[in-house]
MARSE-489327 format. One record per residue (C-alpha): x, y, z; residue in three letters. Coordinates in steps of 0.25 Angstrom, whole numbers, plus 2048, in hexadecimal, padded with zeros to 3 digits. Example, Ala and Ser with C-alpha at 12.3 -4.5 7.8 and 13.67 -1.06 7.14 Angstrom:
BEGIN
8317EE81FAla 8377FC81DSer 
***
This chain:
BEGIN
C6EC62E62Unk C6BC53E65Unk C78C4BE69Unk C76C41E5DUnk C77C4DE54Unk C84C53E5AUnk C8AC45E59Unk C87C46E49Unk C8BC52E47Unk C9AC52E4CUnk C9BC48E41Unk C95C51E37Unk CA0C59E3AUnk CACC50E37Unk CA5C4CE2CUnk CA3C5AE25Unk CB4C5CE27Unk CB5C4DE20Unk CAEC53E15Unk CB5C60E15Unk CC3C5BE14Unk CBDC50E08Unk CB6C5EE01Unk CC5C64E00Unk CCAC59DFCUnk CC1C58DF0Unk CC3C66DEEUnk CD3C64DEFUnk CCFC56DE6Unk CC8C60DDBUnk CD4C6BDDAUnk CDEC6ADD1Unk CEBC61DD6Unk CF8C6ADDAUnk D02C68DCDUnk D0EC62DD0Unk D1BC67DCAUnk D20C5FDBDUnk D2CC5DDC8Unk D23C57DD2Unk D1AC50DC9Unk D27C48DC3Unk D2CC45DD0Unk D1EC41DD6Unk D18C3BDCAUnk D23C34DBEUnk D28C26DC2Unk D36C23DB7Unk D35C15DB2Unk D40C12DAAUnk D4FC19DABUnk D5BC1ADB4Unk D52C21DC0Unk D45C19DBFUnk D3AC1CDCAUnk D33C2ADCEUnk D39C37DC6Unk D42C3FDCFUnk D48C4EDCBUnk D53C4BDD3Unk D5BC40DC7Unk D59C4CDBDUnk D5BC5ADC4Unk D57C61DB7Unk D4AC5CDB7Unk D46C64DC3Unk D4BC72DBEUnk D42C6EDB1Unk D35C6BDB7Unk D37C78DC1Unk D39C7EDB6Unk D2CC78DB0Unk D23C7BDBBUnk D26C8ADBAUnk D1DC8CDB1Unk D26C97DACUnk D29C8FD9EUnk D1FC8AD93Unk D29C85D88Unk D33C7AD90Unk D3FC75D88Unk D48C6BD8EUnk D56C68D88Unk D5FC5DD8FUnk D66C51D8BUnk D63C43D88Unk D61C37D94Unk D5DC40D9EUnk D4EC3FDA2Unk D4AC4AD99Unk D3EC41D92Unk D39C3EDA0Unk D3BC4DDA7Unk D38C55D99Unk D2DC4CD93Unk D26C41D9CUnk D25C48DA8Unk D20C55DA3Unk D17C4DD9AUnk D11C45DA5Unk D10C53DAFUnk D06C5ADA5Unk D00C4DDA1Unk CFCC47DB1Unk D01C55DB9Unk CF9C5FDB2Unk CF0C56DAAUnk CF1C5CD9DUnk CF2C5AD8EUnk D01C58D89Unk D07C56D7BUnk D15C4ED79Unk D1DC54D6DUnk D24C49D67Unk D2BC47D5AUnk D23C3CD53Unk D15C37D58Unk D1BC29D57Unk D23C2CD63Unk D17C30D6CUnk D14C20D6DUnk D23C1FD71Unk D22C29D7BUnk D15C26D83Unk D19C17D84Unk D28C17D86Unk D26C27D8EUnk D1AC2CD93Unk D12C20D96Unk D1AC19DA0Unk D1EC27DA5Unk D0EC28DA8Unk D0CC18DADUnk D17C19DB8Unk D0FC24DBEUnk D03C26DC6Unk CFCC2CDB9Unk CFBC20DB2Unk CEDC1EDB5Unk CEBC2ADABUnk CF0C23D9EUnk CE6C20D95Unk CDDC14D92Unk CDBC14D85Unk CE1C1CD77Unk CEEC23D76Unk CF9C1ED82Unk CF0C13D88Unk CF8C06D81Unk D06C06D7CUnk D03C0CD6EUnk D0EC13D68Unk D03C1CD60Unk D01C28D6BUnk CFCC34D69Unk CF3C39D73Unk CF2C34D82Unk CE6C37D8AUnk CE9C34D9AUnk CDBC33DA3Unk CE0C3EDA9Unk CDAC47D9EUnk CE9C4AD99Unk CEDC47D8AUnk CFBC44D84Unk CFDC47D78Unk D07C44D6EUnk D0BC4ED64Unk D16C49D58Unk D1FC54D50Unk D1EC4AD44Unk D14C4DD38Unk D0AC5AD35Unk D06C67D3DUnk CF7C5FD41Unk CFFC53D49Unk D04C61D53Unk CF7C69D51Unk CE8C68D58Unk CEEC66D65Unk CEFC6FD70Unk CF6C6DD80Unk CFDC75D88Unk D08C6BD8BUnk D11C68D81Unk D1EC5DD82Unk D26C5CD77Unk D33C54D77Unk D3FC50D6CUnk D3CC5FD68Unk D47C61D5EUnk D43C56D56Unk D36C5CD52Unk D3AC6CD51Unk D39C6DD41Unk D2EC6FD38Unk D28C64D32Unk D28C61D23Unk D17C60D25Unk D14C6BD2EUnk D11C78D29Unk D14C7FD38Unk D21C81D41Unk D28C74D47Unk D22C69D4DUnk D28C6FD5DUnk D1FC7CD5CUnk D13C74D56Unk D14C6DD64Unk D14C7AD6BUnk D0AC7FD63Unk D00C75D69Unk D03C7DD76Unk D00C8DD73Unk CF1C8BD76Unk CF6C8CD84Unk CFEC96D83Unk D07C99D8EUnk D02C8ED98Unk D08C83D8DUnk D13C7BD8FUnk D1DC74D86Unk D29C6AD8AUnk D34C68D80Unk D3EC5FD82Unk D4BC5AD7AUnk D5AC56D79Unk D60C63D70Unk D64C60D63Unk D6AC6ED5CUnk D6AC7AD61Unk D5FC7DD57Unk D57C73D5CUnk D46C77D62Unk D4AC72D70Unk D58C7BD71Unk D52C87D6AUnk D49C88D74Unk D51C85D80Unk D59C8FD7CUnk D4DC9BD77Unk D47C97D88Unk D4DC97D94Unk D58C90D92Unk D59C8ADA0Unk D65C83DA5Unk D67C79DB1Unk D74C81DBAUnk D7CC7ADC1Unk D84C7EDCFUnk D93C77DD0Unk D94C6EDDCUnk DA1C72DDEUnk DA3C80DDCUnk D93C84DDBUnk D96C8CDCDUnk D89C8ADC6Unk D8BC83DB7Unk D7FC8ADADUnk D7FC80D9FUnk D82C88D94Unk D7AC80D8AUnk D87C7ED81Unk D91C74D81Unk D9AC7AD8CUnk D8DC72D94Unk D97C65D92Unk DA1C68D96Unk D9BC68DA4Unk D9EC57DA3Unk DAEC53DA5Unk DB7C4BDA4Unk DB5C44D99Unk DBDC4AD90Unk DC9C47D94Unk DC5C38D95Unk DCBC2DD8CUnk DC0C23D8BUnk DB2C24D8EUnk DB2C1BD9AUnk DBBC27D9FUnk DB3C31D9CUnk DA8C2DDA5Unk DB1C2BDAFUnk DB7C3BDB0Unk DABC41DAAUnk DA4C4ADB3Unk D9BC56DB4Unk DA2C62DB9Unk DA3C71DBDUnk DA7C79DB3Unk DACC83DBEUnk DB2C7CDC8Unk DB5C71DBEUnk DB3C65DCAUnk DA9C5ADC5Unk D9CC56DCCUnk D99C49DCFUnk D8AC42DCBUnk D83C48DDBUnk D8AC54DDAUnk D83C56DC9Unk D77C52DCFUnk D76C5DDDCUnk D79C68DD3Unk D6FC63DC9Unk D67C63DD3Unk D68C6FDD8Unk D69C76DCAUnk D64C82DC7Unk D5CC86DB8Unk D61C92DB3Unk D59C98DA6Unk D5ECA3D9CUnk D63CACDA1Unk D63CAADB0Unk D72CA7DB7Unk D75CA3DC7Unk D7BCACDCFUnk D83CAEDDCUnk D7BCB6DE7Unk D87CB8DF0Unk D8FCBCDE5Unk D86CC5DDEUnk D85CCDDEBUnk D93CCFDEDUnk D93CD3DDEUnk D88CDDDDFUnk D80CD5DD6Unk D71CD9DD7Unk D68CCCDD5Unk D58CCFDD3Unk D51CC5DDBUnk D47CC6DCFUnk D51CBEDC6Unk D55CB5DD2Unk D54CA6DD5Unk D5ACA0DE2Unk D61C92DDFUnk D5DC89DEAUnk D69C86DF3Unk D73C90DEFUnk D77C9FDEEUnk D75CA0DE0Unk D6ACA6DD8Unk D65CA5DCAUnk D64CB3DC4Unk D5CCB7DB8Unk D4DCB7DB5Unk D47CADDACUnk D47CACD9EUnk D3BCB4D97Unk D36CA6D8FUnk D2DC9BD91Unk D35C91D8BUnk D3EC89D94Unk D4CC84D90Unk D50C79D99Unk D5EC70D98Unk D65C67D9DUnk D71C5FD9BUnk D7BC54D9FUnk D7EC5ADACUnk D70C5BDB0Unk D6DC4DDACUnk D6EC40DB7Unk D6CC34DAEUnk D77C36DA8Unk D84C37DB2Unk D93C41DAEUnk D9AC35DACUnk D91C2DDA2Unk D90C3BD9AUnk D9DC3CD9AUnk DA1C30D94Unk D97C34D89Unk D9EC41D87Unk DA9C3AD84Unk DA4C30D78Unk D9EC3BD71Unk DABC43D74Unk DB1C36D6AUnk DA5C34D62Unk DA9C32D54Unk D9EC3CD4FUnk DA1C48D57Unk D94C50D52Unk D8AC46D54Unk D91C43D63Unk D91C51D66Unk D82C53D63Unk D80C48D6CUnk D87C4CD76Unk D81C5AD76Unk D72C55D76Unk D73C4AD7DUnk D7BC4CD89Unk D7AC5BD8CUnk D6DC5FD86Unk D74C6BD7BUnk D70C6AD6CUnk D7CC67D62Unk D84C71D5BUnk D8AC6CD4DUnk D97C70D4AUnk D93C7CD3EUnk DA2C80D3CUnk DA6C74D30Unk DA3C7CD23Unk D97C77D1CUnk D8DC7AD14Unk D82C84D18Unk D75C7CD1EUnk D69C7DD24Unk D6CC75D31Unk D79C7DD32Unk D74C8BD31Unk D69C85D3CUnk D76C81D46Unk D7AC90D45Unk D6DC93D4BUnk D72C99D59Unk D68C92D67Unk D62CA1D67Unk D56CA4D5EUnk D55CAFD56Unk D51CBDD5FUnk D58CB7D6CUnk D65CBCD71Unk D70CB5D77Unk D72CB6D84Unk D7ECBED88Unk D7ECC7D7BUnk D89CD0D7AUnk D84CD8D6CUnk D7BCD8D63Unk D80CDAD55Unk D76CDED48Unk D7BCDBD37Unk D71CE1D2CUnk D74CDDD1EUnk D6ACEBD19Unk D67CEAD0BUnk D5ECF2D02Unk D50CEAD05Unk D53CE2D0FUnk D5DCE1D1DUnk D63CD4D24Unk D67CD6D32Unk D6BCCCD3CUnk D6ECCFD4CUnk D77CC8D53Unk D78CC6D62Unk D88CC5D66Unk D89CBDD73Unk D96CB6D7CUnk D98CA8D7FUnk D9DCA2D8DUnk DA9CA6D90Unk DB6C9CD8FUnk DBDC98D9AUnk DCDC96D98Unk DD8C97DA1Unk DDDCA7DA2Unk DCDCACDA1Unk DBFCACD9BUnk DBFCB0D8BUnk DB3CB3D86Unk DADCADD79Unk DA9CB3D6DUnk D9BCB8D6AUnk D92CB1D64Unk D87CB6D5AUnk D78CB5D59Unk D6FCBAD4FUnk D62CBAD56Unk D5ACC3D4BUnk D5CCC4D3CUnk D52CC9D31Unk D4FCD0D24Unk D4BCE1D25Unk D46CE8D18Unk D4BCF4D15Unk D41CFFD10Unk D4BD06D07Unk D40D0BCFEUnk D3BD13D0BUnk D48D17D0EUnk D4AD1ED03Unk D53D15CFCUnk D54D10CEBUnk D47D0BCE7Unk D4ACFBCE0Unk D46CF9CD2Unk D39CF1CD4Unk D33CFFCDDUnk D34D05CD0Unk D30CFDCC7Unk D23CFBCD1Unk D20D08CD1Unk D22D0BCC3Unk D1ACFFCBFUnk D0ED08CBBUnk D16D15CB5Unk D14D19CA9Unk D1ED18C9EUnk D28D23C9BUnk D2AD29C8EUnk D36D22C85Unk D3CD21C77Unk D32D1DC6EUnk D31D0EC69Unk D37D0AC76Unk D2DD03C80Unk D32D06C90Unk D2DCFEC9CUnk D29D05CA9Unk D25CF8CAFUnk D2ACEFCBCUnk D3BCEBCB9Unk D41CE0CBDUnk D4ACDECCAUnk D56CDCCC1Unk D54CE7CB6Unk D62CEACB0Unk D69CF6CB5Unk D64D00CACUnk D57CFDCAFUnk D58D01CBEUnk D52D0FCBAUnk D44D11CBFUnk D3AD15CB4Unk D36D0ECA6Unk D42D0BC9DUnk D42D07C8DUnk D3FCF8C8AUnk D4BCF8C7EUnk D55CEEC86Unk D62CECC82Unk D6ECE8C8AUnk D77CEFC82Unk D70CFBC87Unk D6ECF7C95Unk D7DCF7C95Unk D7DD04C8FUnk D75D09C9BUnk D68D0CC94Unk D5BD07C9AUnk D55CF9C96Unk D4ACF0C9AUnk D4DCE4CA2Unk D3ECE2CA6Unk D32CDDC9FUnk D27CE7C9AUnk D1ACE0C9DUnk D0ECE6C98Unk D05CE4CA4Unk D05CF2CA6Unk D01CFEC9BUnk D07CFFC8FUnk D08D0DC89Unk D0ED10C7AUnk D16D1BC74Unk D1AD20C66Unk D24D19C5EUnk D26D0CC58Unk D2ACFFC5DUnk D34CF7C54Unk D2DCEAC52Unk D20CEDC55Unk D16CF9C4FUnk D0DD04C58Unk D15D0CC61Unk D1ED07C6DUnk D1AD00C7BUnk D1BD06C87Unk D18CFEC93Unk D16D01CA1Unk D14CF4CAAUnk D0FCEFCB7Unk D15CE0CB6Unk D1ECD8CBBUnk D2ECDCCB9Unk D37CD0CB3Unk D42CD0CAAUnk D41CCAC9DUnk D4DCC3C9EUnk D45CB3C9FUnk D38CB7C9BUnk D32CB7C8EUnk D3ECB3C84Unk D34CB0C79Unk D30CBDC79Unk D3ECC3C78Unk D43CB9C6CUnk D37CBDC66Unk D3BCCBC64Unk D48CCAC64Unk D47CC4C55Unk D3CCCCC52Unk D42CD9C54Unk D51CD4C4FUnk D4ACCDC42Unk D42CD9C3EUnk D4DCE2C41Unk D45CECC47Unk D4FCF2C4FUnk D5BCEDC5AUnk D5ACE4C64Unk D5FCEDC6EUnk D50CF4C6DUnk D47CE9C6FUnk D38CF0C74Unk D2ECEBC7EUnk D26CE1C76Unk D1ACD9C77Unk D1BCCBC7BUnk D16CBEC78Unk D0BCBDC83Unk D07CCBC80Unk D11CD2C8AUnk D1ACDDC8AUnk D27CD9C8AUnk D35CDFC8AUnk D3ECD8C80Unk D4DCD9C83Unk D58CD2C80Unk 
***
């Protein structure tokens, strides 16, 4: 090989790796990005503008948001409902951040549940639009129609990234939520939108939303988030029918762990300003504290053990290794969870649902500090209107849904029977159940029954030892049975009779007498109970006596049949009827008719009153004249 072509063709060589290593770089160019983490995205990708901790978003100033987008990205949950309180980030972690992950993360078609569509204008210029311009994703906003000016008329964004925002309103008819279909859904102000509209013909406006998701079956994905109302609230009612998942916390002292209980015992967590005699006081002494140990924790001790909290769902509790050995306590490793940096385990499998239950509360909220919440505890403790500043309390500050005070007699009403409503729906169980008690009110038709689940409370605490509570009831399933008597051998009612006989013929009687084997009425007198045809001469007088009268009408739509004898009043022989009709009682019906030959048989003194027959009537009907 010529020198002049050796000397090209080492080149060749380096050139053929340069465009190797620019081949897989393409190829690596071409393949789908690794997805981050909604935690990762948050901290990498969303820049706070206004608010007490402006700059890039950090997991750290709110602990609790870490344990929600773990538990996000687990992909374990399709239905996640976030319960918490007020001031405390949760329109940025529960709303903007999941709205922008699925929006510039995964590039996909998302719709925003809102209360009124006037509010979407609201919420992309004031929310979502400087939440998108302060990061690297703001060359994607749109150029031109929805989003691209400051409008406050929103409905539909389309980014240039191919990934639509569209805004969906609870207000006005079933087609405003209908022809739209995504696999993302965020809906937020939940409570104010579960009820049935006045306009709309299906259920309420929250399953409308999460109807636009069932095209995609399990791989959809709906976000609700709200400040609890009542505890028969949409948001509530679904925290408690999920996991019900609650952020533990290890004491900094004595390292006993503190599991909210979702009730008010959750409050008294805050001290010291109870005892306080002004408000300025309050937030001096008030602090959050063990309630085993009972030694406060400052504001850096609060925030290590948020951040090393643990989430327990239903059902699951944290154990002691060590002390289960020396117990003889087997644990499965099956049920298991280590807890980073201790000896502790969480036990217990996880909750057979889709739907998360996620809350937290004022412990686990950093913009607000013990001493501030304190001193608002105590203004509301000496609020004039104690309902209205108990509600506020509840919802605002601790994320729990407000319990009116039921025991002042009052009238019976709708919103009062609906606060009796326990947090379990009906089927489910309390947990902890000791016995399970069944009631049936049997009758002849039809049987009521009602099962009620009997469970304890916690246990009080007093000086000399534990005392137990009472149990509590909970009728998780109730209903209607019929009762087949007839198969079971029992009396036959009146109407089976009369059905049956409907199309007998006519017995045999005295002769100018007219009998009815037709269908009797409900209500028949007593002496009319005796199945069969009977004599159509009513009297009362001889219904007292105990003969048989007629206390049904005799129509003639079925065959009518005549026997010898006379009839007073009329000539040719006597009626006899057997009808098909309808059974009523004459009492109501056709007084005409019944004046009519009450003085025609009176006036040509044809007989007595007391032996009225079955006559014609006006329209050509049989009718039965009594008195």
């Amino acid at each position: 090989m010529p020198a002049a072509i050796r000397e090209t063709t080492i080149p060749r060589r380096g050139t053929r790796s340069n465009h190797r290593e620019t081949l897989q770089s393409f190829i690596v160019a071409a393949g789908e990005p690794k997805r981050r983490g909604m935690m990762q995205f948050a901290e990498e990708e969303i820049v706070l503008g206004e608010g007490p901790y402006p700059g890039r978003f950090r997991g750290e100033r709110q602990p609790f948001s870490r344990l929600l987008f773990a538990e996000i990205d687990s992909g374990h949950w399709t239905d996640i409902n976030v319960v918490g309180c007020v001031q405390s980030g949760k329109t940025t972690i529960c709303y903007v951040i999941p709205t922008l992950y699925h929006l510039f993360e995964l590039r996909e078609k998302t719709i925003c549940g809102i209360p009124d569509l006037r509010l979407a204008g609201e919420k992309w210029i004031t929310i979502l639009k400087p939440a998108i311009e302060r990061t690297r994703y703001r060359e994607f906003m749109p150029d031109r129609g929805d989003g691209s000016k400051d409008g406050d008329r929103v409905q539909t964004v389309r980014f240039r990234n191919r990934a639509t925002l569209r805004f969906m309103s609870g207000q006005g008819g079933d087609t405003q939520r209908s022809s739209e279909t995504t696999r993302v859904m965020i809906i937020t102000e939940v409570d104010k939108m579960d009820h049935i509209s006045s306009v709309s013909e299906e259920g309420s406006k929250i399953d409308q939303f999460i109807d636009r998701t069932k095209a995609w079956d399990d791989k959809a994905l709906v976000y609700k988030e709200c400040t609890p109302s009542t505890a028969q609230g949409r948001i509530w009612q679904d925290y408690m029918l999920g996991s019900q998942s609650r952020i533990a916390l290890c004491c900094w002292y004595c390292e006993q762990w503190i599991v909210p209980s979702d009730t008010d015992t959750d409050t008294e967590l805050l001290t010291g300003w109870k005892t306080a005699a002004d408000e300025i006081e309050a937030g001096e002494k008030g602090a959050f504290a063990c309630p085993h140990c009972l030694k406060p924790w400052s504001e850096s001790e609060r925030k290590e053990m948020n951040l090393a909290a643990v989430l327990l769902h239903k059902g699951q509790r944290i154990v002691n290794v060590e002390t289960s050995k020396r117990q003889n306590v087997e644990i499965s490793d099956d049920e298991t969870r280590a807890i980073p940096g201790s000896e502790d385990v969480v036990v217990g499998p996880l909750p057979r649902t889709r739907i998360l239950g996620f809350r937290f509360s004022a412990i686990n909220n950093f913009m607000r500090t013990a001493s501030s919440l304190a001193a608002e505890e105590w203004r509301y403790a000496h609020a004039a209107d104690e309902e209205s500043a108990q509600r506020t309390r509840l919802q605002k500050l601790w994320g729990l849904p407000h319990k009116p005070d039921i025991t002042v007699l009052a009238p019976i009403t709708c919103d009062g029977v609906q606060r009796r409503i326990g947090t379990w729906g009906r089927g489910t169980v309390p947990e902890g159940t000791v016995c399970v008690s069944a009631g049936v009110d049997l009758g002849k038709w039809r049987a009521f029954y009602v099962n009620i689940a009997w469970y304890r409370g916690e246990t009080q605490k007093d000086s000399n030892a534990e005392t137990p509570q009472l149990l509590f009831g909970h009728i998780f399933e109730y209903g209607v049975i019929d009762v087949p008597t007839i198969d079971l051998g029992g009396k036959r009612p009146r109407w089976w009779h009369s059905a049956n006989s409907a199309t007998a013929a006519p017995r045999a009687g005295r002769t100018g007498t007219a009998y009815c084997t037709g269908p009797r009425s409900v209500g028949s007198t007593p002496a009319t109970r005796r199945a069969g045809t009977r004599p159509c001469n009513s009297s009362a007088r001889r219904a007292r006596s105990g003969r048989r009268t007629c206390s049904a009408r005799c129509t003639a739509g079925g065959r009518r049949r005549t026997r010898g004898g006379a009839t007073p009043g009329r000539r040719g022989p006597a009626t006899w009827c057997s009808t098909s009709g309808r059974a009523t009682t004459w009492r109501g019906t056709r007084r005409s008719t019944y004046t009519w030959w009450k003085s025609t048989w009176t006036s040509g003194k044809r007989g007595s009153t007391n032996d009225w027959p079955c006559r014609r009537g006006s329209r050509g009907r049989w009718g039965c004249t009594r008195r």
